[in-house]
C-alpha positions in Angstrom: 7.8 -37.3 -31.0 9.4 -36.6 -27.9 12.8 -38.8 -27.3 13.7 -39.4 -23.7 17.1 -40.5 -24.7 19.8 -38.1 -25.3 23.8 -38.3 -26.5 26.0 -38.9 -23.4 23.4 -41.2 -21.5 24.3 -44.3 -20.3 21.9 -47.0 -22.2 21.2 -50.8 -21.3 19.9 -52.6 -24.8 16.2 -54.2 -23.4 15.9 -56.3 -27.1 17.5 -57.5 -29.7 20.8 -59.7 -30.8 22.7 -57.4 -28.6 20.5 -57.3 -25.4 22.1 -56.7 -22.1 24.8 -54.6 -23.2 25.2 -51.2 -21.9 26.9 -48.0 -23.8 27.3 -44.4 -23.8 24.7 -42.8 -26.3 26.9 -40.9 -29.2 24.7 -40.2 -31.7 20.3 -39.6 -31.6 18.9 -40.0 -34.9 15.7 -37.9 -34.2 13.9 -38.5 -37.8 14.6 -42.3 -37.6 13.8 -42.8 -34.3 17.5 -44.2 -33.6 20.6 -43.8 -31.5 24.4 -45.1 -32.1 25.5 -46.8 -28.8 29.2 -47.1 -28.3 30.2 -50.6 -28.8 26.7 -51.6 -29.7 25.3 -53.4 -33.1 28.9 -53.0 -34.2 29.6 -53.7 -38.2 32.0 -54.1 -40.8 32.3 -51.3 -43.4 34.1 -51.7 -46.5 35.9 -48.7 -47.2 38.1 -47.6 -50.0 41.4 -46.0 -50.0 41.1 -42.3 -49.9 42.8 -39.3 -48.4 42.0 -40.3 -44.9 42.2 -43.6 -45.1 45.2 -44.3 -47.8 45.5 -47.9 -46.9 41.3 -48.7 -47.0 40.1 -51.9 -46.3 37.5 -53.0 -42.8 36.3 -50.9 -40.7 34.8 -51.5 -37.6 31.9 -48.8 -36.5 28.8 -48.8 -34.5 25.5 -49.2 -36.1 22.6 -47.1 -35.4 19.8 -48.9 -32.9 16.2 -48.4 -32.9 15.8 -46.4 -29.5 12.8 -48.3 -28.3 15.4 -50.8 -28.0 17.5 -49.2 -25.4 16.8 -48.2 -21.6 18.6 -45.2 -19.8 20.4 -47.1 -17.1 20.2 -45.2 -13.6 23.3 -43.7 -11.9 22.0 -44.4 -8.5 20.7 -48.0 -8.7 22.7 -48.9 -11.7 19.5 -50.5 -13.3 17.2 -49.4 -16.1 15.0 -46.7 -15.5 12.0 -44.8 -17.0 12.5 -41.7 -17.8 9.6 -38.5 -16.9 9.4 -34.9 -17.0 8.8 -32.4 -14.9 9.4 -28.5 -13.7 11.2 -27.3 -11.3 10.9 -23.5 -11.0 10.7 -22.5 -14.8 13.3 -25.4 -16.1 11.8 -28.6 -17.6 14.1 -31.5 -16.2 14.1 -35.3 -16.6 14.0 -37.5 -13.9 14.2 -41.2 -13.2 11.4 -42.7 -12.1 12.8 -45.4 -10.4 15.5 -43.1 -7.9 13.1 -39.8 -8.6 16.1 -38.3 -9.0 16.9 -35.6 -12.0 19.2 -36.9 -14.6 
C-alpha cells in the first residue's frame, strides 16, 4: 500500500484520544500501517538500569499512531490537506490538494 505520509511531515491527528494535536512525523512504520508523531500518544516505559541508562526508572516516549489517523497539515493554509500525485517532467511529486501546491 502506498503511504502518503512521510518522516519530517507536519501531521494534524483527525481521531482518536489525541485528536487536534499536530507533530512532526519521526518515524513511518510501513508494515503496520503506522507513524510516531513527536509529542503524540506519548507513554510511560519502564526501563531498567543498563549501560545507557544506569539510573533506569520512566521513560517518557512517543507511541506509534495508526496513520489513517493523522492528516498532513498544509504549509500554505496551515490546515489539513489531502495528499495526490502527479508528474512533472519525469519526477513523481506529491502535492496538496487543497493549495495544489507540491509538498
Amino acid at each position: 500500500m502506498k503511504l502518503k505520509i512521510k518522516s519530517g511531515d507536519l501531521v494534524r491527528v483527525i481521531a482518536g484520544d489525541h485528536k487536534g494535536q499536530e507533530g512532526k512525523v519521526l518515524r513511518v512504520l510501513r508494515d503496520k500501517n503506522k507513524a510516531v508523531v513527536e509529542g503524540v500518544n506519548m507513554i510511560s516505559k519502564h526501563t531498567k538500569p543498563s549501560a545507557q541508562n544506569p539510573q533506569g526508572g520512566i521513560v517518557k516516549k512517543e507511541a506509534p499512531i495508526h496513520i489513517s489517523n493523522v492528516q498532513l497539515v498544509d504549509a500554505k493554509t496551515k490546515a489539513t490537506t489531502k495528499v495526490g500525485f502527479r508528474t512533472e517532467g519525469d519526477k513523481k511529486v506529491r502535492f496538496s490538494k487543497k493549495s495544489n501546491q507540491v509538498l
